[in-house]
Structures are given as C-alpha cells and as structure tokens.
N, C-alpha and C positions, 0 to 999 in steps of 0.2 A: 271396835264396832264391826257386825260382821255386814256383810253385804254379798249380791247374789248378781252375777250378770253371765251375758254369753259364754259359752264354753266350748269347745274344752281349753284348758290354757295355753295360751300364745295366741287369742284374738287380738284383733283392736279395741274390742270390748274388756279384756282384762286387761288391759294396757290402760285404757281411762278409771277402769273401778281401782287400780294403784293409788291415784290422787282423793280414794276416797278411804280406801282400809289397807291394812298392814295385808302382806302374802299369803301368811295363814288366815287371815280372816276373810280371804274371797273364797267363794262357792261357785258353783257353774251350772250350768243347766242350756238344753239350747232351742228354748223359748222364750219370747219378750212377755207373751201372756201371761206363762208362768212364773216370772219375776214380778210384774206386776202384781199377782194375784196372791202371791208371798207376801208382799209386803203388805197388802190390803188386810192379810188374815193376820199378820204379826208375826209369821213367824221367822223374818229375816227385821232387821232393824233399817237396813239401805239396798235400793236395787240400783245398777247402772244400764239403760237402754238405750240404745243408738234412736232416734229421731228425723231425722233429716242427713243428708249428704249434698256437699254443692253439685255435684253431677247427676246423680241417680236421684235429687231429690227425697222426698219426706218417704219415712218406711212405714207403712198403712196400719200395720198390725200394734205399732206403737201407737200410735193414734186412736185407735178402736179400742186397747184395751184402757188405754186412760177415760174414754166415755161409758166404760161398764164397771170399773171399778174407783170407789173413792179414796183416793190419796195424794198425797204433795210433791211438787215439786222444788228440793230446797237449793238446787246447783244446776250451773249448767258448763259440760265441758266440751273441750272444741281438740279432738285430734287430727293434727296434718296427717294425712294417711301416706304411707309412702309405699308404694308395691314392687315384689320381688319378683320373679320367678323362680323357682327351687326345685329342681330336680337331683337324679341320682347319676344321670350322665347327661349328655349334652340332644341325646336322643332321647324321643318318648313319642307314647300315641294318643295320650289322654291328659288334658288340662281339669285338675279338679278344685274348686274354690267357691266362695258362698258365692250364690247368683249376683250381688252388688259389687263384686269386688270383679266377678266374668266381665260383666257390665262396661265400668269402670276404663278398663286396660282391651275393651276390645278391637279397637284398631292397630294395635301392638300385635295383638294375637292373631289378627286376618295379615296383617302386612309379614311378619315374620314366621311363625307357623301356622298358616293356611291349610294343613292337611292335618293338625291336628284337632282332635276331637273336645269340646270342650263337656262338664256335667258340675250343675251346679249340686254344695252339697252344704249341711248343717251350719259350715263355719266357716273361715280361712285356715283355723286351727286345725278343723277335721281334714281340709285338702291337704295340708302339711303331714298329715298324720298316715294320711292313701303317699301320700310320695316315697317315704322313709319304707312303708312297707311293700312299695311295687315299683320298681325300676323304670318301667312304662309308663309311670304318671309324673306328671309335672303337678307344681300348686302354687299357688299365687297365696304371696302372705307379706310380711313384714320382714326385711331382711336379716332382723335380728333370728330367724327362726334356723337358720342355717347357721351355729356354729361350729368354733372350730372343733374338730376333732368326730362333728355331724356327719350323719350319711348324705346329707344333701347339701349343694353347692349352689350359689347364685348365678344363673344364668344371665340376666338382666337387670339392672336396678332404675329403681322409678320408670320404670313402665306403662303408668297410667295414662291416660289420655291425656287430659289437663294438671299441669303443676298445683294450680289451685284446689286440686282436690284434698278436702277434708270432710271429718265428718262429726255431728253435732250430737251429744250425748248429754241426758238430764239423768241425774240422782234424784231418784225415788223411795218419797220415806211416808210412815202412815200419816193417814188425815192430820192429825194432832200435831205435828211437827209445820204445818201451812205458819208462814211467815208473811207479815206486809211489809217486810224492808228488803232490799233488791232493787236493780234496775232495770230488771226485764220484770214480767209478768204472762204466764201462761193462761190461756182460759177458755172453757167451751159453752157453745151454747145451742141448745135445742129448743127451737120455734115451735114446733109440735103445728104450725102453718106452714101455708104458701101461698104466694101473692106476689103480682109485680111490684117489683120494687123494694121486696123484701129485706136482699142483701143491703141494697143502698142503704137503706132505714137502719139499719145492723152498726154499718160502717160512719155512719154520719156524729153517732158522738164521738166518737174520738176523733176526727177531723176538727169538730167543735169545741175539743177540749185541748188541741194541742197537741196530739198523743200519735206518734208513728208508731202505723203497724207491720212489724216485718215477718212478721208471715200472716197469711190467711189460707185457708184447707179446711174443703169440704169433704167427709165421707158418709155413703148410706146409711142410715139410721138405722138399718133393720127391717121397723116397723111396715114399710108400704114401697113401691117403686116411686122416684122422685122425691124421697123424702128425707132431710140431709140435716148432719149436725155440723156444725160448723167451726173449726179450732184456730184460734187470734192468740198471734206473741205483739203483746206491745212495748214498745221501750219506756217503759213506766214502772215504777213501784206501786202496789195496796195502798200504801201509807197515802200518797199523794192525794188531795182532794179534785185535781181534774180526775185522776183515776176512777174514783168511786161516783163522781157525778157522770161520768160516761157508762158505768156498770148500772148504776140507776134507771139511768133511760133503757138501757139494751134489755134489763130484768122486766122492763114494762111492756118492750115489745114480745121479749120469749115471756108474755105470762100464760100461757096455754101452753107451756114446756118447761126449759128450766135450766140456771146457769151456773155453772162450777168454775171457782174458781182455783186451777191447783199452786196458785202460790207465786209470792215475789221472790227471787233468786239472783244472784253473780255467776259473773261466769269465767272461767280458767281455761288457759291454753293449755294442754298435754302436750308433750313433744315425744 
C-alpha cells in the first residue's frame, strides 16, 4: 500500500507513515494539503498528517484541508517525539528545524544557546539536511538522525521542554474507505449561522448522549469574518446509536450548512 506524508526522510512524519506502509512504499512531499488532496484525487491510496501536538497544540493547515476536501479517516497514530540537537561541531550560529519542533525545545535553546540564531524551515528532516551540509547550523530532529559513521553528532538529547511531548497523526484514505467501527470519531461541522448560544446548542447532544468530547477547534470558514467551522473528536464509534442520535440533532441545527463525518478509527502508539 503506497502512502504519502511529510518529507524529506527522517521526519516524525515518516516515522509514523512506517506503521502504515513498507519503506519503499512511502512517498514525501512537504505539504499537508498536498497529501490530503492526493489522496481526495486517488492518486495515493494512504496519507499520514500530523494533527495535533500536546505542546504546540492542533496544526491549522490539517484542519482546513480536511474541510475542503472529502475523505476518511481510518487511523489514528500517537508518536512520543523525542528531540535532538545535531550538529557538525559543538559550535554553530544557526538553529534550523520545522517551526513546531523551534517551538517545542525553546527554553532549551534561549537557556543554553542564547546567541544562537534560530530559522524555521520545511521539516526537522530538511534542518538535519542544512546541518550535514553547513558546519554553522545546528538541527533539531530525532536522535536517530545522527548515525554512526554521520557528519553529525548529538549535542543534547531530549531537549524538549516538556517530556510529555508527543504528537498525534491520522491516516488518510479516500471517501470510500470511511468506517463506523472505531473508538474515536472525527467530525466537522458547518452552521453556515451565528447566534448566542450557538456552540452550546452544538455541544449539548453529546453531553445528552454520553459521549466525551476530546477535542473541540474552531477555524475561519473562509466565507465572511466571524464565521467558523467547527472540528469535534468524540470518544465514540459510527456504529453506536448514542453516536448517530447526537449527529441527528447537530445535522438539524447545521441545516443551513453541513456535516462531514471523516470516519471511526483506532489508534496506535509509534515509538
């Protein structure tokens, strides 16, 4: 099965699309939109996108392309992230690494080099890739990216702020592939209104049906200023009938809009 996510290789992102396809069957690219929109057209069969981070929180652009393009979600994977620093000597002038992982390890980076310069850039892979080729850069990646016999050595390990950081990743496959069995449930909804009391009205079946929701995230619609789509994980399957009589009600209040549901899923720890 081939499948398409972050690239170039040695992200965190090809690190989770492992648990989905064999080595030669991953692809790269380094857009979320673009995997998403792969897989909407058919022409990959699986995508893997990061989602959420427990530090940095939800990543927007995953978000947004899941409400402009239709398709499922049949996984969901959870990798501990663990951060390096990798350079080519023990000096440098330039910290290079994707913007969430600068993020991430910044109090590492102001406490211990303070004079160095940080630039966020495509990936963790592509920072690892400016270090091997520039003596002056450092990169923030996964420790396995230094080995042996490497231009670059591990300056620090686990250098993140928080231990508990990890980061949340769903497999993306087209429409057709949407399953009701799973114990989570992803699902969006657009009101195409606004009114007080809106969200409350939003959130009320699923209180009423039993159903915790662990996440809620709004982002702009587009359409107007103030005007927002709304994306809900509930710990629920399809299959369940409090499920569908909470999507019932919510379909009745987005009927001037409209609600997609990408699918019930499991989810896996990556290590």
């Amino acid at each position: 099965m081939q499948a398409l996510t972050l690239g170039p290789a040695g992200t965190y992102s090809h690190r989770a699309a492992r648990a989905v396809a064999a080595e030669e069957d991953i692809a790269f690219t380094e857009s979320v939109t673009a995997i998403i929109e792969a897989i909407a057209s058919g022409r990959y069969e699986r995508g893997v996108v990061p989602v959420e981070n427990s530090i940095e929180g939800s990543v927007t652009e995953s978000l947004d392309a899941f409400a402009e393009y239709d398709v499922s979600v049949v996984k969901e994977i959870i990798t501990p992230i663990r951060h390096a620093l990798l350079a080519q000597r023990e000096s440098f002038d330039l910290v290079a690494s994707h913007a969430q992982a600068l993020a991430q390890c910044r109090s590492y980076l102001e406490t211990q080099y303070p004079d160095a310069d940080v630039e966020a850039v495509a990936s963790t892979a592509r920072g690892v890739e400016r270090a091997r080729e520039d003596p002056a850069v450092a990169a923030i990646g996964h420790p396995a990216n230094a080995q042996n016999g490497d231009s670059l050595m591990v300056l620090g390990e686990d250098i993140q702020d928080r231990d508990s950081n990890a980061t949340r990743f769903l497999v993306v496959a087209p429409a057709k592939s949407r399953s009701e069995a799973g114990s989570k449930t992803s699902i969006i909804v657009y009101p195409n209104v606004d009114y007080p009391g809106l969200l409350l009205r939003l959130l009320e079946p699923f209180a009423d049906n039993d159903i915790n929701l662990t996440r809620v995230e709004s982002r702009p619609s587009g359409e107007r200023l103030g005007d927002y789509v709304f994306h809900f994980d509930v710990a629920a399957g399809l299959y369940e009938d409090r499920t569908q009589k909470a999507l019932d009600v919510v379909g009745e209040i987005a009927e001037d809009g409209w609600v997609r549901t990408l699918g019930s899923y499991d989810s896996k720890t990556v290590l």
